[in-house]
C-alpha positions in Angstrom: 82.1 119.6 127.9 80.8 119.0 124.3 84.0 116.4 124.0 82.8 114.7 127.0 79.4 114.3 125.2 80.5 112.9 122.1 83.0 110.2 123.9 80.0 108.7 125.3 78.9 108.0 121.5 82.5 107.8 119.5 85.7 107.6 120.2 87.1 109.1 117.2 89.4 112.1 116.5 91.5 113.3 113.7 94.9 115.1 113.6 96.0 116.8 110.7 99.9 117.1 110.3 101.0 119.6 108.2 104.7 121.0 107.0 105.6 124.8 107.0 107.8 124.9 103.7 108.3 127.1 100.7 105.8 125.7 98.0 107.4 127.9 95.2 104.7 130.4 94.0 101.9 129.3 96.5 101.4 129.5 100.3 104.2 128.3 103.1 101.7 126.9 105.0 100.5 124.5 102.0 100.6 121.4 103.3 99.2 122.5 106.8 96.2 124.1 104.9 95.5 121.0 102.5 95.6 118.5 105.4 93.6 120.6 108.0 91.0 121.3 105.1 91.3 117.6 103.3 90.2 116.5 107.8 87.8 119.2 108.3 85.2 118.6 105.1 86.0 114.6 105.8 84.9 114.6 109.3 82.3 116.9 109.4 79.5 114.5 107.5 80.6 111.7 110.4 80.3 114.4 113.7 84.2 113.5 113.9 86.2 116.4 115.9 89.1 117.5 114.3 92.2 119.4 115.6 94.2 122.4 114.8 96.8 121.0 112.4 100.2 120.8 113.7 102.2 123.2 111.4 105.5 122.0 111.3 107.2 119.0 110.0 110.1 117.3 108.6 111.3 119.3 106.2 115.1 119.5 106.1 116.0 119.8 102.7 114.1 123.2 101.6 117.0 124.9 104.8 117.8 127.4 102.6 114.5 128.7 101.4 113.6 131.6 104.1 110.4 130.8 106.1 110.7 126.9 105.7 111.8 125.8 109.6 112.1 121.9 110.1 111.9 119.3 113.1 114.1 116.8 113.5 112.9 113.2 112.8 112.6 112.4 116.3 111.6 116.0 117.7 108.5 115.5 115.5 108.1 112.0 116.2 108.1 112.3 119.6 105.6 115.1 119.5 102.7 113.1 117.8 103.8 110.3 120.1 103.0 112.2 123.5 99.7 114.1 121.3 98.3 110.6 120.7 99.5 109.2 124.2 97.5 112.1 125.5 94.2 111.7 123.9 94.2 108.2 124.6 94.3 109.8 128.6 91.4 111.3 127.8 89.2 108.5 126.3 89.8 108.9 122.5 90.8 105.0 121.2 90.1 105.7 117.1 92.8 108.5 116.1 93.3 109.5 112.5 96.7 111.5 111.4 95.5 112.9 108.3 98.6 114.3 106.7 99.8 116.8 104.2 103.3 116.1 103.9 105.5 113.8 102.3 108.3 114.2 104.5 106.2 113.5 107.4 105.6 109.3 106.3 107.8 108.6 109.1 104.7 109.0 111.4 103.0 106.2 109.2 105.4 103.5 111.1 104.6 105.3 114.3 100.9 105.0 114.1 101.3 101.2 113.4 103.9 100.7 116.4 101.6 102.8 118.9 98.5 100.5 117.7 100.3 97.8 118.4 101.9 99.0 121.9 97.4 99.4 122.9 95.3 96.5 122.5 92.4 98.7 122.7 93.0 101.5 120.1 94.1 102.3 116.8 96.0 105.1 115.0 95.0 105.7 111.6 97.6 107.1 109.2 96.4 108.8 106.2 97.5 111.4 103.1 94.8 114.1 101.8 96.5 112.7 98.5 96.0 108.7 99.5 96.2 106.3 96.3 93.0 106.8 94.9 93.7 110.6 95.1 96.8 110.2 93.7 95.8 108.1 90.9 93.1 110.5 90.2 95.8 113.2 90.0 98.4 111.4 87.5 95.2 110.6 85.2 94.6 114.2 84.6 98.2 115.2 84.3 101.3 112.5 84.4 103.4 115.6 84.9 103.3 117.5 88.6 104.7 117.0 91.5 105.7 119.4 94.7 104.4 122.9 94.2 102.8 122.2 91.1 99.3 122.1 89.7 97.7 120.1 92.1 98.5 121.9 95.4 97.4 124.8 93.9 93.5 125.9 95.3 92.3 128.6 95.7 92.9 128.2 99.4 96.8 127.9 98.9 97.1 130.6 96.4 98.6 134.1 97.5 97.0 137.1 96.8 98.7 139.2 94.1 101.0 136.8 92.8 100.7 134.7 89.6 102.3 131.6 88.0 104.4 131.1 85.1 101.8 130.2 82.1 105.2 127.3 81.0 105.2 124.1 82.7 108.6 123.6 84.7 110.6 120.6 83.4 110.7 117.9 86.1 113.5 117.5 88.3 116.7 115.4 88.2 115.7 113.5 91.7 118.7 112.0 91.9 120.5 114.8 91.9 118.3 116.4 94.3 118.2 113.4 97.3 122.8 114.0 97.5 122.2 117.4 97.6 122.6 119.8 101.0 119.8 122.9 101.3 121.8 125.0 99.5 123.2 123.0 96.4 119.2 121.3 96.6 118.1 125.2 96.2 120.5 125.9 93.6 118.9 123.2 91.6 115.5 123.5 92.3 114.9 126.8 91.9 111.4 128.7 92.2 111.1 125.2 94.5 108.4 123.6 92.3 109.9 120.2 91.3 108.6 119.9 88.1 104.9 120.0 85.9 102.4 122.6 85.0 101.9 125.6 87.7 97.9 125.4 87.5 94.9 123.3 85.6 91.1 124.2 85.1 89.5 124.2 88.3 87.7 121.5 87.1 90.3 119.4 87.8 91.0 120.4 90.8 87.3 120.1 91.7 88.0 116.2 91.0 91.3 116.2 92.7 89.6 117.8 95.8 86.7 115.6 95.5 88.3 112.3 95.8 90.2 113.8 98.6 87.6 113.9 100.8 85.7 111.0 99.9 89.1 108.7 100.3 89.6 110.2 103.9 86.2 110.0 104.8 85.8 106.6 103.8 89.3 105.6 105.8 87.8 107.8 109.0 84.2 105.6 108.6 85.3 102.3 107.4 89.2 102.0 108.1 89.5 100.9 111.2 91.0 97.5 112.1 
């Protein structure tokens, strides 16, 4: 009944998509956590509603790290497909996927192929770490990439466990994209891909700050 009310003022919603993976030393529900979070503090200034996150993604590569399950392209595909078919059923015409994911960018050509396909909406596809975010991360440390410093709040952190004090070389990526789960685990590792484990918090406070203000600004101004 409260969704009824707000249609009759706004059509917008969001939709976090998330990943359940092995993040090395930090939570498996990482990137679900950091885009459900990145949506909820965005939105909530605007009145926007925001969904549960949907936990699983495309994530075939980490197979052979325990706990780390992935969809195939299409299964996931076709599941934000028939989520944003249904809450256009319902009235919603604005529809943000905020996503935490890198895996999942496949649903970035889906939102743009679904706006086309109705004259009268739009889907919105959008990273917690979009290029302002992004740019804001590489100027505090060039280093750092999956698992490393800058996924690591004190909301993905696990209770009890600590990170090596040594940054972790970076990756060979090459070597990494030909390889199958197990030969990718082999070379991977603890699964971080490369950087410093953890900064100041004060970095992450900037980090986590430009996070929201980026996907608020897409969820207010963004729209076609």
């Amino acid at each position: 009944m409260q969704l009824e009310a707000y249609l009759r003022r706004d059509d917008r919603i969001v939709l976090p998509i998330g990943s359940t993976e092995q993040h090395a030393y930090l939570s498996l529900a990482t990137d679900s956590i950091l885009a459900e979070r990145a949506a909820v503090e965005a939105a909530e200034a605007l009145g926007v509603p925001v969904l549960p996150v949907l936990p699983y993604g495309i994530t075939p590569r980490f197979g052979a790290y325990p706990g780390s399950p992935s969809l195939r392209p299409e299964t996931f595909l076709g599941v934000v497909r028939d989520i944003l078919d249904s809450l256009y059923g319902q009235g919603f015409r604005r529809l943000m996927l905020l996503n935490g994911h890198g895996g999942n960018a496949p649903a970035r050509a889906l939102a743009e192929e679904w706006s086309e396909a109705h004259d009268n909406a739009q889907a919105l596809y959008h990273e917690w770490f979009g290029p302002k975010t992004y740019g804001v991360i590489r100027d505090i440390e060039p280093l750092g990439q999956h698992a490393s410093w800058w996924e690591n709040f004190a909301w993905t952190q696990l209770e009890g466990v600590s990170v090596p004090a040594e940054a972790k070389p970076p990756l060979d990526d090459d070597a990494l994209q030909e390889s199958d789960p197990r030969a990718f685990r082999e070379l991977a590792g603890d699964g971080s891909f490369g950087g410093p484990y953890e900064r100041p918090e004060e970095d992450l406070d900037r980090v986590w700050q430009s996070a929201v203000l980026e996907a608020r600004d897409r969820l207010e101004n963004g729209w076609d």
